[in-house]
C-alpha positions, 0 to 999 in steps of 0.5 A: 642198676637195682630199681632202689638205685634208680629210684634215688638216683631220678630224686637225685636228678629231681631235686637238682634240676628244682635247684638249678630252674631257681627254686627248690623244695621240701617236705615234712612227708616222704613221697616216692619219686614219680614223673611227670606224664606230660599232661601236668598229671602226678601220681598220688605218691609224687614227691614235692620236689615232683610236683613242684617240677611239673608245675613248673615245667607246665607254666614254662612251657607257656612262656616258652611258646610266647617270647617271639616278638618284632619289638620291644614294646611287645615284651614284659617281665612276669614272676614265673611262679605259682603256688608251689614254685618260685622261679623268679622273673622271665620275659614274655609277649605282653598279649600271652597275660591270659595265657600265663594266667591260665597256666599258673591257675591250673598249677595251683589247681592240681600240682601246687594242690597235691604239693599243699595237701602233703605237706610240701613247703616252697623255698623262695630263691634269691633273685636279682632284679629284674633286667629291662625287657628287650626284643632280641633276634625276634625273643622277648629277652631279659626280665 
């Protein structure tokens, strides 16, 4: 596969999983698709879609590790977003707040900064309202 081929085909992928995880993307600048390295850090060059992927990927990943739960009052709903990302809402461990906080703050501090400084503009999805939170087989469920 020629290297420009796989180049928009990885944007492709880009911008369908940023549609598919609830949000997407634009830009008024190009950027050439990059990755994510895993620790949140983008190339100069990231794409919006790109940078707005890894925040969300980085925010995720700390609901992710807090929905266990042993009952439901352990559980609430939060808005999974930052600033350059809008994932509408997601259940979590109600003592994992800090956390949360503190992985949206660093988003906003490095992806969601890049993703403002280019140029970047977030398309907030629809979203429907909030499902009440529950603590199923041991997950904070709903929101």
């Amino acid at each position: 596969m020629s290297r420009r081929r796989a180049t928009s085909l990885s944007l492709a992928l880009s911008f369908a999983l940023a549609a598919a995880c609830g949000g997407s993307t634009s830009s008024t600048s190009g950027g050439a698709a990059s990755s994510d390295g895993g620790d949140g850090a983008v190339p100069p060059t990231a794409s919006c879609s790109d940078l707005a992927s890894a925040a969300q990927k980085n925010v995720s990943a700390v609901v992710d590790a807090h929905r266990a739960c042993t009952k439901e009052s352990d559980c609430t709903t939060i808005s999974l977003s930052a600033s350059c990302f809008d994932s509408c809402t997601r259940s979590i461990r109600k003592d994992a707040a800090a956390a949360f906080k503190s992985a949206q703050d660093q988003a906003d501090a490095m992806q969601c900064a890049q993703f403002k400084s280019q140029g970047c503009t977030v398309t907030i999805p629809p979203c429907e309202p909030p499902l009440s939170t529950s603590c199923t087989d041991g997950l904070c469920t709903g929101g």
